[in-house]
PyMOL Python script that loads the backbone (N, CA, C, O; Angstrom):
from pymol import cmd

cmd.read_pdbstr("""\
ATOM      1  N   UNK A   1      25.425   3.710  13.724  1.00  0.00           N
ATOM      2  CA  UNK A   1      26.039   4.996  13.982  1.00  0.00           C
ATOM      3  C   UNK A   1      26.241   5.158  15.491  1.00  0.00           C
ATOM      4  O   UNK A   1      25.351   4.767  16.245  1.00  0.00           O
ATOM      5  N   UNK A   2      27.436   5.749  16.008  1.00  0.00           N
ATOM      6  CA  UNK A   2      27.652   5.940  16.938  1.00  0.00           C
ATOM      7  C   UNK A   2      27.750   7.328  17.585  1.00  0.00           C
ATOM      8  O   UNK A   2      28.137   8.117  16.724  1.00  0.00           O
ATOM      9  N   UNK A   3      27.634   7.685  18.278  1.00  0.00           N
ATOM     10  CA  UNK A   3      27.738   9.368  18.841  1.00  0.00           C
ATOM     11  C   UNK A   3      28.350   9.489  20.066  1.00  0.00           C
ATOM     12  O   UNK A   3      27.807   8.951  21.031  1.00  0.00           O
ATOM     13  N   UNK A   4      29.438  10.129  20.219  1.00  0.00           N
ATOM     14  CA  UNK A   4      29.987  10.271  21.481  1.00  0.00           C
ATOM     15  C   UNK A   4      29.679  11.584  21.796  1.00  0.00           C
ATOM     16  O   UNK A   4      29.591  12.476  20.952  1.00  0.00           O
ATOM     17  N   UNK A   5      29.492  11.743  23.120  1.00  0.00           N
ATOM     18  CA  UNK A   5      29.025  13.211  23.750  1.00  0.00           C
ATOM     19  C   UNK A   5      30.164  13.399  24.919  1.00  0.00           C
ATOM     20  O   UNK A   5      30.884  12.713  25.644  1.00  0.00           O
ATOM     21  N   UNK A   6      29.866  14.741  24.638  1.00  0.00           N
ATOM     22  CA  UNK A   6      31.261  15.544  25.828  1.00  0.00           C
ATOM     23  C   UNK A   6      29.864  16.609  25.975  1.00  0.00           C
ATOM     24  O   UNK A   6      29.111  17.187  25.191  1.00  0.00           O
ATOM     25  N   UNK A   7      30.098  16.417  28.274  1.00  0.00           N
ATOM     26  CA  UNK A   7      29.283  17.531  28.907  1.00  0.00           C
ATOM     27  C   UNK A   7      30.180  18.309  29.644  1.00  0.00           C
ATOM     28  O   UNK A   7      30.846  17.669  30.457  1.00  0.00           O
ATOM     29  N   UNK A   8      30.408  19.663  29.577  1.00  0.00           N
ATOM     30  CA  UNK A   8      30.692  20.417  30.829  1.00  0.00           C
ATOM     31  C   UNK A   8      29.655  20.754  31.593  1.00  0.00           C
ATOM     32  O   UNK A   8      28.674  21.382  31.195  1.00  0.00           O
ATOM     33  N   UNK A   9      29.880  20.259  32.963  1.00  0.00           N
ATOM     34  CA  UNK A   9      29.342  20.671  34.049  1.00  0.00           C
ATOM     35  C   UNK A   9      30.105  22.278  34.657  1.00  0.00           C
ATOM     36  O   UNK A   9      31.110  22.855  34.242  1.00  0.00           O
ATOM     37  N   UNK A  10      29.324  22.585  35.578  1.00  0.00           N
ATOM     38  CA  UNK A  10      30.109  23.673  36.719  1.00  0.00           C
ATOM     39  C   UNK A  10      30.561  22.876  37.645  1.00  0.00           C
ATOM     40  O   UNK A  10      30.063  21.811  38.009  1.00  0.00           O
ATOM     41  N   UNK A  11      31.765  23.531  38.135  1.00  0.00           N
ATOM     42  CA  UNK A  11      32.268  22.656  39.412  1.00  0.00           C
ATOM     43  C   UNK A  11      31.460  22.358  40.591  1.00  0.00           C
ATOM     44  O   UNK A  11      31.887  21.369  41.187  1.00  0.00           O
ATOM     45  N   UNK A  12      30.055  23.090  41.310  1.00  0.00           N
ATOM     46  CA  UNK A  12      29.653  23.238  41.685  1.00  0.00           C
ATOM     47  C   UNK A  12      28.646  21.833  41.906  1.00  0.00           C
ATOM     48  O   UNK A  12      28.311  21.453  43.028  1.00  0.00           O
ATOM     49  N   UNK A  13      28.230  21.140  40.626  1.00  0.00           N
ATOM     50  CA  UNK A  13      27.883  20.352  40.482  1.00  0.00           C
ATOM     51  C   UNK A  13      28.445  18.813  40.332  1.00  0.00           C
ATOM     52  O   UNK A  13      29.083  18.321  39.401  1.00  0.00           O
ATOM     53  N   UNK A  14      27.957  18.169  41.665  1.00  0.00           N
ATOM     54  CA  UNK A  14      28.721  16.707  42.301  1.00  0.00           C
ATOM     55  C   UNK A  14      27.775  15.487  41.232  1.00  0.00           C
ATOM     56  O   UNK A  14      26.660  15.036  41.496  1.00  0.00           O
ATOM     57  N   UNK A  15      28.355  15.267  40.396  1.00  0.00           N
ATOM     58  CA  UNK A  15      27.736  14.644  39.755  1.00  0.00           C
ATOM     59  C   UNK A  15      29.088  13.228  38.563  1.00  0.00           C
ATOM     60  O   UNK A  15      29.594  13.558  37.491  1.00  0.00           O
ATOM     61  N   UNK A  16      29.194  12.519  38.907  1.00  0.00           N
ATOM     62  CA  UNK A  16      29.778  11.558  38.455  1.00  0.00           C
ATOM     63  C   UNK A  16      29.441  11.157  36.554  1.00  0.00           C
ATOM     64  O   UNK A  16      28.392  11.439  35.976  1.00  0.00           O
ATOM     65  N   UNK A  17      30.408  10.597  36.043  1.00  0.00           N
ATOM     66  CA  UNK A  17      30.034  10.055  34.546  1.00  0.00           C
ATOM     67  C   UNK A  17      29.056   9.397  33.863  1.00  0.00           C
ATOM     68  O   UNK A  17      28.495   9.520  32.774  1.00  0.00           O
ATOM     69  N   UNK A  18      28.982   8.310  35.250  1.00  0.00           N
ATOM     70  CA  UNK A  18      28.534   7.076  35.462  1.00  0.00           C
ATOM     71  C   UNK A  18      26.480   8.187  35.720  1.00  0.00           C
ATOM     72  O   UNK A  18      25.446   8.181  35.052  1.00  0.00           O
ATOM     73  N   UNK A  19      26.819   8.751  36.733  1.00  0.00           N
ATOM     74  CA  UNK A  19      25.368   9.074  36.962  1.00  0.00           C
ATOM     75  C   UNK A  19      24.432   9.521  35.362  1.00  0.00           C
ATOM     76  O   UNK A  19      23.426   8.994  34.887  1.00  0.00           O
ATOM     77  N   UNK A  20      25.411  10.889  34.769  1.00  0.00           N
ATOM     78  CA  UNK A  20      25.139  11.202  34.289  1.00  0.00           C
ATOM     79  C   UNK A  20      24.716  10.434  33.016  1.00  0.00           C
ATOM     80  O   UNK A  20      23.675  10.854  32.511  1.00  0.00           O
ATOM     81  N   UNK A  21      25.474   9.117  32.232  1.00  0.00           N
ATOM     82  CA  UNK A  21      25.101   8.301  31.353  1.00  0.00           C
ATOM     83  C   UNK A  21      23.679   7.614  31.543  1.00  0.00           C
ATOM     84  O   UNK A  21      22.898   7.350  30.629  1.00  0.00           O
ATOM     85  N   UNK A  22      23.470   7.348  33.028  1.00  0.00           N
ATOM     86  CA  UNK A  22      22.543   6.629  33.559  1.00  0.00           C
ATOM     87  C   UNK A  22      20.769   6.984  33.279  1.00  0.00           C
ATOM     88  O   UNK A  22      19.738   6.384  32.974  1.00  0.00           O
ATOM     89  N   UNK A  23      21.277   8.473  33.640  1.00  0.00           N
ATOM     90  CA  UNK A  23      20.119   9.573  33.701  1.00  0.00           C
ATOM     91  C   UNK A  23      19.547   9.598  32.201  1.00  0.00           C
ATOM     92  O   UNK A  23      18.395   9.431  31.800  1.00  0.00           O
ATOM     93  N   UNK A  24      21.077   9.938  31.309  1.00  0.00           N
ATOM     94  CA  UNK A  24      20.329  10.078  29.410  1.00  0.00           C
ATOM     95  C   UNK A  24      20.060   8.832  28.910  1.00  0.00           C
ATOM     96  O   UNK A  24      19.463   8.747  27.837  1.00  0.00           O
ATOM     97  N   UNK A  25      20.516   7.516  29.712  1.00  0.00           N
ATOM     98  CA  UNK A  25      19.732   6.574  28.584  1.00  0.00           C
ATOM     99  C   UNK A  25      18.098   6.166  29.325  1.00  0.00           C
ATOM    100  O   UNK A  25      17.211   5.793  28.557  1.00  0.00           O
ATOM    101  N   UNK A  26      17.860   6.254  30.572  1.00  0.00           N
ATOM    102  CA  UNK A  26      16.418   6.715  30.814  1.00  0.00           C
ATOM    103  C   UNK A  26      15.809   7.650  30.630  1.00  0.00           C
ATOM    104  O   UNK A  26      14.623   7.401  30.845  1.00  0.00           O
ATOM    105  N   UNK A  27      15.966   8.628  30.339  1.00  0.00           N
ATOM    106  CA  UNK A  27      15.083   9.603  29.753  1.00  0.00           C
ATOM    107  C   UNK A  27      15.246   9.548  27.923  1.00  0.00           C
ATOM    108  O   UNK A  27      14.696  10.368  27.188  1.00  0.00           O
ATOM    109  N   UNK A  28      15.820   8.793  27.601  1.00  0.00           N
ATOM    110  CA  UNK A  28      15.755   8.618  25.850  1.00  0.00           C
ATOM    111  C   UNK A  28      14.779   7.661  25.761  1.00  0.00           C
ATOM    112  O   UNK A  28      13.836   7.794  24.980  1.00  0.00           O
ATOM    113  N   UNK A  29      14.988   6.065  26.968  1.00  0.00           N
ATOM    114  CA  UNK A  29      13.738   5.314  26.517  1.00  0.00           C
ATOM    115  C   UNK A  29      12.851   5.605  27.078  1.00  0.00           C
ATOM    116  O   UNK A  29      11.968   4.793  26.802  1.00  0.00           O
ATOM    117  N   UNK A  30      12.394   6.556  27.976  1.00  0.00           N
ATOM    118  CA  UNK A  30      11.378   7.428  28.275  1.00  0.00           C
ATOM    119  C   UNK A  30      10.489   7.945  27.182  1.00  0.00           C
ATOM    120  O   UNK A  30       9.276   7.771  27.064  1.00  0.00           O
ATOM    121  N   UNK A  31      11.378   8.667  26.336  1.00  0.00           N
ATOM    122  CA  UNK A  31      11.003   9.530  25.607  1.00  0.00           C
ATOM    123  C   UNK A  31      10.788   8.571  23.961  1.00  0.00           C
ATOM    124  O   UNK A  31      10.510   9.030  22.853  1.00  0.00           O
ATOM    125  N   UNK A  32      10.993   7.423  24.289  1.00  0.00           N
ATOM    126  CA  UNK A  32      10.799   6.339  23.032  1.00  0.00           C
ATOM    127  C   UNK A  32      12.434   6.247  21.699  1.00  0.00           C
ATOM    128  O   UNK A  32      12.682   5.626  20.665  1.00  0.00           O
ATOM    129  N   UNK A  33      12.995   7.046  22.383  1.00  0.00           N
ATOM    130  CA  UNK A  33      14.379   7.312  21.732  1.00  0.00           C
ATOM    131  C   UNK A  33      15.168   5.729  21.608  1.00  0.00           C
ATOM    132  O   UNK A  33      15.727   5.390  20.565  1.00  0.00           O
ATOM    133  N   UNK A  34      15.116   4.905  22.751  1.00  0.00           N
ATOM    134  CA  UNK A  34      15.820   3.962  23.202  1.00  0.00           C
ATOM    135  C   UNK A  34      15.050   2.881  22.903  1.00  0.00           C
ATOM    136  O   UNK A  34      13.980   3.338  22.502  1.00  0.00           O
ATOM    137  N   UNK A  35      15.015   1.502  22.879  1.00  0.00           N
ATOM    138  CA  UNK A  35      14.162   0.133  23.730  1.00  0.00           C
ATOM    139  C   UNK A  35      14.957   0.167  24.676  1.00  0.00           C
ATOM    140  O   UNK A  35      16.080   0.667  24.742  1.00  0.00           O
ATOM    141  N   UNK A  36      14.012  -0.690  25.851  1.00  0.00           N
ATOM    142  CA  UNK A  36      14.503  -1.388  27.049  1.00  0.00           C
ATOM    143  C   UNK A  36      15.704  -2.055  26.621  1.00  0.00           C
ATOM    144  O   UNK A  36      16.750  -1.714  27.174  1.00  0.00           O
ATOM    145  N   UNK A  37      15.751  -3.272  25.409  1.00  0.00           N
ATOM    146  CA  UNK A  37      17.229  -3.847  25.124  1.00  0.00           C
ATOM    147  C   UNK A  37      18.372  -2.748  24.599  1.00  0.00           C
ATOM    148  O   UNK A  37      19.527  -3.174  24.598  1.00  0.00           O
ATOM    149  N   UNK A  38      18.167  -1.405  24.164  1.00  0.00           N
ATOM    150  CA  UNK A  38      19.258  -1.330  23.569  1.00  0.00           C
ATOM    151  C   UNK A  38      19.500   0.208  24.901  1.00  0.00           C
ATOM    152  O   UNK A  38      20.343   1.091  24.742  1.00  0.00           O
ATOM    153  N   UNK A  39      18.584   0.135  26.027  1.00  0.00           N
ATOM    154  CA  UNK A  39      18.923   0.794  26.826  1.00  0.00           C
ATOM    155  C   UNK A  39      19.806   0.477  27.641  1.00  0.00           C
ATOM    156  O   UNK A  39      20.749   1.166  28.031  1.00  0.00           O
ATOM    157  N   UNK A  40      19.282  -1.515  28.173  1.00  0.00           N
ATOM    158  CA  UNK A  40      20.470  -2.236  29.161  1.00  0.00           C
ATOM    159  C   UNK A  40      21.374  -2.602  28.801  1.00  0.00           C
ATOM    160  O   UNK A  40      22.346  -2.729  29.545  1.00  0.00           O
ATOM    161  N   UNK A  41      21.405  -2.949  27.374  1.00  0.00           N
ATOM    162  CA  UNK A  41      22.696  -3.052  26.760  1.00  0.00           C
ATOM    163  C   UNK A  41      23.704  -1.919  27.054  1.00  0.00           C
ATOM    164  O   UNK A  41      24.754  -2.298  27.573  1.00  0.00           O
ATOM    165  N   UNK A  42      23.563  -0.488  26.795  1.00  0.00           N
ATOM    166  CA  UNK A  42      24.301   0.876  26.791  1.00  0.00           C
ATOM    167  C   UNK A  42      24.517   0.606  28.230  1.00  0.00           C
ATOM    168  O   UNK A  42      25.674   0.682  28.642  1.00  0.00           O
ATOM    169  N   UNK A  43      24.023   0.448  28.656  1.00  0.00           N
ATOM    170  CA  UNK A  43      24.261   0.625  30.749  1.00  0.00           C
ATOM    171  C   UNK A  43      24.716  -0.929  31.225  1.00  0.00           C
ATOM    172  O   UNK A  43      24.995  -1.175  32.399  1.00  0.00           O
ATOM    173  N   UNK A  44      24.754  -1.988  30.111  1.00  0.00           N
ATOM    174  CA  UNK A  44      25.792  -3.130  30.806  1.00  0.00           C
ATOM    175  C   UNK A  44      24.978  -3.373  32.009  1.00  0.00           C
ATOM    176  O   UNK A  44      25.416  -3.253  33.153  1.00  0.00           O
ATOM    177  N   UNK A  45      23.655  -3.755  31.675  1.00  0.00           N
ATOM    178  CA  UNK A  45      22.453  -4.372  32.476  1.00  0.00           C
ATOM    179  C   UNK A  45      22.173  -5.629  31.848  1.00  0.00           C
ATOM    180  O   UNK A  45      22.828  -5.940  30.854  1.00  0.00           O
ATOM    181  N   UNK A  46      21.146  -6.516  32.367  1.00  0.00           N
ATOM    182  CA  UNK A  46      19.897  -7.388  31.603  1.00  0.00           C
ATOM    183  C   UNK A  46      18.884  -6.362  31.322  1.00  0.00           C
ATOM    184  O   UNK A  46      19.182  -5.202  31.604  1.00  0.00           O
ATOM    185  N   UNK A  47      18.210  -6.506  31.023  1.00  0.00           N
ATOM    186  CA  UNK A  47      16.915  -6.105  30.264  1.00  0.00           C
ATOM    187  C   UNK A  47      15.528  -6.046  31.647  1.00  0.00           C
ATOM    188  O   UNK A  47      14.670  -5.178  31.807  1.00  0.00           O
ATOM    189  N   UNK A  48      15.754  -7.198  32.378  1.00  0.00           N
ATOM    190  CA  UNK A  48      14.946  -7.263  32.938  1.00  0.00           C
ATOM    191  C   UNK A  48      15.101  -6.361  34.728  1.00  0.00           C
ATOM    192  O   UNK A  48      14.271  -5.829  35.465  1.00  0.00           O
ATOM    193  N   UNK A  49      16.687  -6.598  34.821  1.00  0.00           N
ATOM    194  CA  UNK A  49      17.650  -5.105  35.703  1.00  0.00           C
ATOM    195  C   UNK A  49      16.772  -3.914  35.316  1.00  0.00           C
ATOM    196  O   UNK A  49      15.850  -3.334  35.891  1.00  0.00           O
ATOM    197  N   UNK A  50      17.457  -3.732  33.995  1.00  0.00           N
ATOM    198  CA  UNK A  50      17.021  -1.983  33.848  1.00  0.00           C
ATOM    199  C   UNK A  50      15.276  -1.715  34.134  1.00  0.00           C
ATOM    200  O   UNK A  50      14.724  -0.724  34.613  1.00  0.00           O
ATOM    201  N   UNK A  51      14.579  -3.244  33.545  1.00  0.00           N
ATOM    202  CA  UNK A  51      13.302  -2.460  33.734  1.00  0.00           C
ATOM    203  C   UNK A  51      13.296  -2.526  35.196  1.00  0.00           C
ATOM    204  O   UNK A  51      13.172  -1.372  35.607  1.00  0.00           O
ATOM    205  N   UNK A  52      13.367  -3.280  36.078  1.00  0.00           N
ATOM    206  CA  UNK A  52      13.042  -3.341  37.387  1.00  0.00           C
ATOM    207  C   UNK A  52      13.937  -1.627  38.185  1.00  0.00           C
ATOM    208  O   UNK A  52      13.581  -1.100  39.239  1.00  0.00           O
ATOM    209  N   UNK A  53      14.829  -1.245  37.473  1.00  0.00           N
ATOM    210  CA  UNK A  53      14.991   0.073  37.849  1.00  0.00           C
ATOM    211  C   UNK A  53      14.676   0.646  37.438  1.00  0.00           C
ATOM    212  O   UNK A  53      15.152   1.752  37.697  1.00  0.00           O
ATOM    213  N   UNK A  54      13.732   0.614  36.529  1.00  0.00           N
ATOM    214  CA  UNK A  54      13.378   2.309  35.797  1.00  0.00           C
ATOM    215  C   UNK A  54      12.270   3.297  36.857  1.00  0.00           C
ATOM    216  O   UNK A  54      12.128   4.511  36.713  1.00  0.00           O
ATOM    217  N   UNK A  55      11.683   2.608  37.730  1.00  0.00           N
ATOM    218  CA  UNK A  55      11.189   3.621  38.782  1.00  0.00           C
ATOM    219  C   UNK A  55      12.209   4.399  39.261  1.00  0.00           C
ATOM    220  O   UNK A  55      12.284   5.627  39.231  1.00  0.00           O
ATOM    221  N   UNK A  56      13.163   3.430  39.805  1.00  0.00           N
ATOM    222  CA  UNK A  56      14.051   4.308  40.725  1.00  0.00           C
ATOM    223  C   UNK A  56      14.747   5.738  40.177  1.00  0.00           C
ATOM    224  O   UNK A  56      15.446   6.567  40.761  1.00  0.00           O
ATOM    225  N   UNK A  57      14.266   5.662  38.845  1.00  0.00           N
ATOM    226  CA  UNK A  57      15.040   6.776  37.993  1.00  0.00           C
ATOM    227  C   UNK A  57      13.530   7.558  37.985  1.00  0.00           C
ATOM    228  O   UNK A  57      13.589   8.782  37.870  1.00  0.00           O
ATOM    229  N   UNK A  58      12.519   7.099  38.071  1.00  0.00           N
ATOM    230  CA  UNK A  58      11.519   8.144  37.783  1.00  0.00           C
ATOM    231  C   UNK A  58      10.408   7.822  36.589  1.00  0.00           C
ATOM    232  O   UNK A  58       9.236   8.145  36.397  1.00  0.00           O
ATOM    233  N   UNK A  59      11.361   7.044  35.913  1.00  0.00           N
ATOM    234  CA  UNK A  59      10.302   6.409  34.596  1.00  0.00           C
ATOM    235  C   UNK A  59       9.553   5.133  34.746  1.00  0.00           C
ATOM    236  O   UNK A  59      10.155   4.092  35.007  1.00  0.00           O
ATOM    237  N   UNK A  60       8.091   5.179  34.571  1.00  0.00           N
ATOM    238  CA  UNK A  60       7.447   4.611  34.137  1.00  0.00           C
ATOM    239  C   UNK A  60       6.887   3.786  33.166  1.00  0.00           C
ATOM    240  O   UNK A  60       6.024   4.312  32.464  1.00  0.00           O
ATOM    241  N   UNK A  61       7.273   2.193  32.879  1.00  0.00           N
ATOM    242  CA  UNK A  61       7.187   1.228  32.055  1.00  0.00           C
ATOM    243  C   UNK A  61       5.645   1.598  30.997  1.00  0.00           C
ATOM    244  O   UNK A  61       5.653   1.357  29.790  1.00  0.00           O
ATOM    245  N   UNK A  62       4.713   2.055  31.540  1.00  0.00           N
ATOM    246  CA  UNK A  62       3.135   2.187  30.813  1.00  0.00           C
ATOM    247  C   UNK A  62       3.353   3.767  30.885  1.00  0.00           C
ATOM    248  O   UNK A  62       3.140   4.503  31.849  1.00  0.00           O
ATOM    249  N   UNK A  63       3.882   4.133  29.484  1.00  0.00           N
ATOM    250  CA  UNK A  63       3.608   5.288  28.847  1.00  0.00           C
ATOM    251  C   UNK A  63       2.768   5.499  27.825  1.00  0.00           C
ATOM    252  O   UNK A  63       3.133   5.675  26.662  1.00  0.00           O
ATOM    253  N   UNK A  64       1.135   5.486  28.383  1.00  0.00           N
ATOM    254  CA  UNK A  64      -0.011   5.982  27.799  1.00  0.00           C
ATOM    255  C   UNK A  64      -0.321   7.505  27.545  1.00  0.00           C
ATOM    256  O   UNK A  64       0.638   8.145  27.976  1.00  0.00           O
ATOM    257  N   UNK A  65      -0.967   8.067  27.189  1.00  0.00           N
ATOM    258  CA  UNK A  65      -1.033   9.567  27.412  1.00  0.00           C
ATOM    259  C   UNK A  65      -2.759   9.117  27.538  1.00  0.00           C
ATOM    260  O   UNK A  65      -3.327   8.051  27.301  1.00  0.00           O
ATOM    261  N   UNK A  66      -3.319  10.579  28.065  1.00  0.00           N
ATOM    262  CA  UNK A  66      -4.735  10.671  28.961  1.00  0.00           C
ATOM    263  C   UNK A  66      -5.846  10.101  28.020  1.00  0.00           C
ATOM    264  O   UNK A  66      -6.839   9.694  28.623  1.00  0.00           O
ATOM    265  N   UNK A  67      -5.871   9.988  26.596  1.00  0.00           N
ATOM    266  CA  UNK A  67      -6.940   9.097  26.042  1.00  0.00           C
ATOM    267  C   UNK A  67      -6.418   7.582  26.226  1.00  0.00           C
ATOM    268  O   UNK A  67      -7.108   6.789  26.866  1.00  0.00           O
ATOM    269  N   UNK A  68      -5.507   7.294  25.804  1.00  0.00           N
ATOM    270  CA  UNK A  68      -5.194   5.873  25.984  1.00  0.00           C
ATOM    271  C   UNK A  68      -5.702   5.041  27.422  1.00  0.00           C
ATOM    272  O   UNK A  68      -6.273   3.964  27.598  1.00  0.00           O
ATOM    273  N   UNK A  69      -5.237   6.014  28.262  1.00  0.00           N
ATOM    274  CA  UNK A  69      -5.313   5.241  29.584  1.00  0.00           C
ATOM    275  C   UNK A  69      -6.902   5.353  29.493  1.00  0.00           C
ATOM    276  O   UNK A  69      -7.375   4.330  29.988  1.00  0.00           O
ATOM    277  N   UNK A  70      -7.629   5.983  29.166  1.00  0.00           N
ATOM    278  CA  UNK A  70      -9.165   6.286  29.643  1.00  0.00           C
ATOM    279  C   UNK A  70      -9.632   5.336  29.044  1.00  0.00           C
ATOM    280  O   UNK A  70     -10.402   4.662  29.729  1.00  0.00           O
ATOM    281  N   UNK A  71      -9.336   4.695  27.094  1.00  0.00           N
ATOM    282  CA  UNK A  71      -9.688   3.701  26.886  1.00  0.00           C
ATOM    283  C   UNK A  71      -9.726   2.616  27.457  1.00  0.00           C
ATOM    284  O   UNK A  71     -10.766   1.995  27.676  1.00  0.00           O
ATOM    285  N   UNK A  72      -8.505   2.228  27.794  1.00  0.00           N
ATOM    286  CA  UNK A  72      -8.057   0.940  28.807  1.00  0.00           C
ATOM    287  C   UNK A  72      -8.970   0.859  29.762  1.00  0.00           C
ATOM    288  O   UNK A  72      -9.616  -0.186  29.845  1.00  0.00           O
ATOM    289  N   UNK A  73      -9.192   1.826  30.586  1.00  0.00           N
ATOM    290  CA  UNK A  73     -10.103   1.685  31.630  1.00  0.00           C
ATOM    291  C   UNK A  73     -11.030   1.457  31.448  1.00  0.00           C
ATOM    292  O   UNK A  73     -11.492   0.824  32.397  1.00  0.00           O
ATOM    293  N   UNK A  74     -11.966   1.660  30.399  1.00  0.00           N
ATOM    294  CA  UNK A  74     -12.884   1.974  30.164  1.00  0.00           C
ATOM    295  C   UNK A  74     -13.576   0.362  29.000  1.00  0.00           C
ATOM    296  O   UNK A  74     -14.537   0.134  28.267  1.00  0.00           O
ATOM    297  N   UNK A  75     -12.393  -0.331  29.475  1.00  0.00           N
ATOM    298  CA  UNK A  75     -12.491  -1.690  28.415  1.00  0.00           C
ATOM    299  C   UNK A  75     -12.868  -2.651  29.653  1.00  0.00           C
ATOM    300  O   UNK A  75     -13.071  -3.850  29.465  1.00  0.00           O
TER     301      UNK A  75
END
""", "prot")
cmd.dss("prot")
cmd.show_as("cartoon", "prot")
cmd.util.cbc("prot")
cmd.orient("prot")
C-alpha cells in the first residue's frame, strides 16, 4: 500500500519538500513505524548512510526506554 501526502505550510515557513520528507521518514523509524531499510530506501540512501545520519536528525539508533537501559547496565 502506498500513501501519498499533501502538506500546507504558511508562507512564512522556509521549508523545502525534500526537508520535509526527510524529517517524516525519521521520526516514523523513530517511532518504530519504519526499518532503517525501508527508511533509506524512501530517502534513496544505503542503509548504512541513513543510519550514520540519524543523529544529525536527532534520532537515536538504541531506543530503550528507562527499565531496559537499567537492565543492560546492570548486566
Amino acid at each position: 500500500m502506498q500513501v501519498e501526502l499533501s502538506l500546507t505550510l504558511p508562507d512564512n515557513v522556509q521549508v523545502d519538500a525534500a526537508d520535509v520528507k526527510t524529517i517524516t521518514v525519521y521520526a516514523m523509524f523513530e517511532r518504530g513505524i519504519l526499518s532503517s531499510g525501508q527508511a533509506a530506501e524512501i530517502l534513496g540512501l544505503s542503509k548504512r548512510t541513513f543510519l550514520e545520519n540519524a543523529s544529525l536528525h536527532g534520532v537515536s539508533l538504541f531506543q530503550y526506554d528507562e527499565n531496559e537501559l537499567i537492565e543492560e547496565i546492570e548486566q
